[in-house]
N, C-alpha and C positions, 0 to 999 in steps of 0.2 A: 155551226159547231162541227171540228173536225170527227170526230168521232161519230157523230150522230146517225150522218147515212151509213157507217159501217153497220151498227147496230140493228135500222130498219133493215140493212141489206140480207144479215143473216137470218131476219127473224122472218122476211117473205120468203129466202129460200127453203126456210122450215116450214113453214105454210104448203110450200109445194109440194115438197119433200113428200109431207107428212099425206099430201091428199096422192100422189105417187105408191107410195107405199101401201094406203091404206085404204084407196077409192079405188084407184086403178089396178090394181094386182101385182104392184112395184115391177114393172117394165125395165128389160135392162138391154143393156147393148152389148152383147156378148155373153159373159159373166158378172159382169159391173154392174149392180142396180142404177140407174140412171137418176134415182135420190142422192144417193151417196156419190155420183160421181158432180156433183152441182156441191154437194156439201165439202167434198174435197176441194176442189178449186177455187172455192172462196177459203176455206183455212189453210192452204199455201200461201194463199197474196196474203191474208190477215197474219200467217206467220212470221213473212217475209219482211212486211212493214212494220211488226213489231219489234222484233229482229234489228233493223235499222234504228227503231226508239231505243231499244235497251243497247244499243253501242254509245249512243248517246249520252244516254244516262251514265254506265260505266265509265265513260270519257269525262264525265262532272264530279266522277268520284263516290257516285251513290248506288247503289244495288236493291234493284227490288223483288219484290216476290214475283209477279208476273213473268217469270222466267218457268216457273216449274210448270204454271197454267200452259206454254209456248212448249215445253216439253211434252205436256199430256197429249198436247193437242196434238203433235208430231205421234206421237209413239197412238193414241187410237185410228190414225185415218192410214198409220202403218197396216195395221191388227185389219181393220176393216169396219170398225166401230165407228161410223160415221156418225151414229147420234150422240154418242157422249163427247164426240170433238163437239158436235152443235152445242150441245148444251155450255159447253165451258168455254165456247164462243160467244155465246148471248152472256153470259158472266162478265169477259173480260169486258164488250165490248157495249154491256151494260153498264159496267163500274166509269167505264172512261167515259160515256156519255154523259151519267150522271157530273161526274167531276166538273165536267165542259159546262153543263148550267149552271152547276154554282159558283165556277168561275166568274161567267158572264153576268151572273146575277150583282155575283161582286164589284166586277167592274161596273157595272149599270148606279149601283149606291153610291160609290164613290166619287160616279159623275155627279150623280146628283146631290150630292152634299158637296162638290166641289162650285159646282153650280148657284148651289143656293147657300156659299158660302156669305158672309156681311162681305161690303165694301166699302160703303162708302156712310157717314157717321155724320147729323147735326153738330158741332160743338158749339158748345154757348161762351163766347167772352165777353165779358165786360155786357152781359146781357144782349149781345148779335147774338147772331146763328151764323156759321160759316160749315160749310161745307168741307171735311176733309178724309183722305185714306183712312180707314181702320187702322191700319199699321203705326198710323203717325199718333195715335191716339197714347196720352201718358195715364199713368196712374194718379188721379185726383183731379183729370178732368173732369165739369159736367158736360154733360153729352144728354139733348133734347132724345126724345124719344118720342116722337108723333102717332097716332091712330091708325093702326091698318100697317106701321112698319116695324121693322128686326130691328132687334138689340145688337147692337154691332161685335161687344164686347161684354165680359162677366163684370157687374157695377150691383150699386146699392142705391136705391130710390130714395131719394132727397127732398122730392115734391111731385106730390100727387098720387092720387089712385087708379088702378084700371085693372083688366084683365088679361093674362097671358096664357098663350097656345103656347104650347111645351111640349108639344106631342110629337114632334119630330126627336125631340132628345129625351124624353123619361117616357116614351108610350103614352098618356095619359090621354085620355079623349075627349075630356071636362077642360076649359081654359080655370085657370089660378088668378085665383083673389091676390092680387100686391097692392101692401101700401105702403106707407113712407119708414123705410128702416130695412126692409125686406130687398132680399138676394134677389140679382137678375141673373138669369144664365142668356151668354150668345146664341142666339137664332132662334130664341122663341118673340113669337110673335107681339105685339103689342094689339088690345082690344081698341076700342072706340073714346079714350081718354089720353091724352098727353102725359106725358110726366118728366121730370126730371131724374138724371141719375148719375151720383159719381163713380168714376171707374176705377176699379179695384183690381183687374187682373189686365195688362197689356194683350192684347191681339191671340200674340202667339200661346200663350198659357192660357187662354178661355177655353170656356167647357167646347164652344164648337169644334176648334181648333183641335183639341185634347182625339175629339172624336175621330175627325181625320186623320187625324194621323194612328189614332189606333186601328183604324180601316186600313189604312196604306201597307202596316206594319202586319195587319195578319194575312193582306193580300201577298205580299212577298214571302215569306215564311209558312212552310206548312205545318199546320196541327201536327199536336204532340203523339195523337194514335197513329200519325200516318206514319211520321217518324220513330218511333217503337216498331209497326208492322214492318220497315225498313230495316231497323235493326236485327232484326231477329231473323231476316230472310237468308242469309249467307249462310249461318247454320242452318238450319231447317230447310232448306235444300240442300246442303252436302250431305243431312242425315236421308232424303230422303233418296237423294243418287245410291246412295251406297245401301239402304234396302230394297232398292229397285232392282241393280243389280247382283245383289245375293240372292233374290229371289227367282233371278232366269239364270243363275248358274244353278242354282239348288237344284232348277225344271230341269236342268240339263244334266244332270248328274243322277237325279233317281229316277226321270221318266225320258230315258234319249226318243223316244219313239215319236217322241211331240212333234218334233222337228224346229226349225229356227223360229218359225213364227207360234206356235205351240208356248215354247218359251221365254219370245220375245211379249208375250201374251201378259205373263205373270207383271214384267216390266212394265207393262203398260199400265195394267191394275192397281199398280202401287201408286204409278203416277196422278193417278185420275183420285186414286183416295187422299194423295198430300195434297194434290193440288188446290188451294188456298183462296177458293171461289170465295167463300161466304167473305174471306178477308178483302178479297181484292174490292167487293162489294159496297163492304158493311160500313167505311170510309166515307167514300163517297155520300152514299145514303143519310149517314150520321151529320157529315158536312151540311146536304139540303135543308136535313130536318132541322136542326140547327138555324139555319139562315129564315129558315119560314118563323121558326117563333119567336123573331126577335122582334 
């Protein structure tokens, strides 16, 4: 997972950081506490490479929030706030890790139902058995269905009884009583009894099939929350540039004494409260939890 060692990377230099700071008497080199000069140097590179994703992005035509996160983090390790950059570093690069499993989880499914797609299908003519493609298979063939094998295709049982595992397509953890009259769906399993059955939906319209490709289709396309959090990013960072900077002109107008970074302070603060952690998050997360209770 691309993301992933980013995420351990900053969460063991907060580990250090934090025993820096809080064992050792935060030790510094100079004036620089030697925590924050570790927690800087990784939110430069982590700025710099995000930086380079979101041109990308923008070049696709899409805009996302993770931009104001990339400002906050610039505008506290300006200030000297090195823990609140940490903190909205383990966010972003929290959220993207997260993202990277469920991706991979998805891709992993889809192998595996690609995998354990049907292939290859008994047909009965003229009372043979002949051996052919799924694909080739028409509507009002019968098609044998043996002990221990997949339903190639969606049909209706014409002879005989048995039991079917369906648990890869309805969840169910009990195999299903079928007998003669009763629906098959593709890829559920056949128990310890033969049966006959004629086909009722060709290959590509079967429930298996139905499936993969509703997998394929939600791997390509992202969720509708992400694309709303998307939407809504362009305003919601121009509103929050423009309270960010009324707020260090305002420092600069009733209290000059502050001085730039005094000022630039205010700015900062504004950015670290828009900034759209729980958002950039809550996606991802929704995404896992989602995938687990399927």
């Amino acid at each position: 997972m691309r993301h992933q060692w980013k995420f351990f990377t900053i969460l063991g230099i907060g580990v250090i950081a934090a025993i820096l700071d809080f064992l050792c008497g935060a030790p510094k080199i100079g004036t620089w506490p030697i925590s924050g000069i570790l927690i800087d140097i990784f939110g430069i590179f982590m700025a710099i490479t995000m930086l380079r994703e979101m041109i990308h992005t923008l070049e696709s035509g899409r805009w996302g929030v993770d931009i104001l996160a990339i400002i906050a983090v610039v505008s506290t390790m300006i200030v000297g706030d090195y823990w609140a950059a940490w903190m909205i570093l383990i966010m972003l690069t929290g959220g993207d890790s997260l993202e990277d499993y469920a991706t991979s989880q998805a891709d992993k499914e889809l192998r595996s139902l690609l995998q354990n797609s049907p292939r290859i299908a008994d047909r009965l003519v003229n009372g043979k058995i002949e051996e052919v493609k799924v694909d080739d298979l028409k509507i009002g063939d019968i098609v044998l269905i043996k002990p221990g094998s997949q339903v190639p295709v969606d049909g209706e049982i014409i002879k005989g009884n048995s039991s079917f595992d369906q648990s890869s397509l309805t969840g169910e953890s009990v195999p299903v009583d079928k007998k003669v009259g009763d629906d098959l769906m593709s890829g559920s399993i056949n128990g310890d009894a033969a049966v006959e059955m004629k086909v009722t939906k060709a290959a590509k319209d079967s429930e298996y099939q139905s499936i993969v490709a509703l997998v394929k289709s939600s791997e390509a396309k992202p969720a509708k929350f992400v694309k709303m959090a998307d939407r809504y990013a362009v305003p919601f960072t121009i509103i929050s540039l423009i309270i960010g900077i009324a707020a260090m002109i305002t420092s600069a107008v009733t209290n000059p004494a502050l001085g730039w970074q005094g000022h630039f302070l205010r700015f900062a603060q504004v950015m670290v409260v828009a900034s759209p952690c729980p958002l950039l998050i809550a996606a991802p997360v929704a995404m896992v939890s989602g995938m687990s209770s399927m």
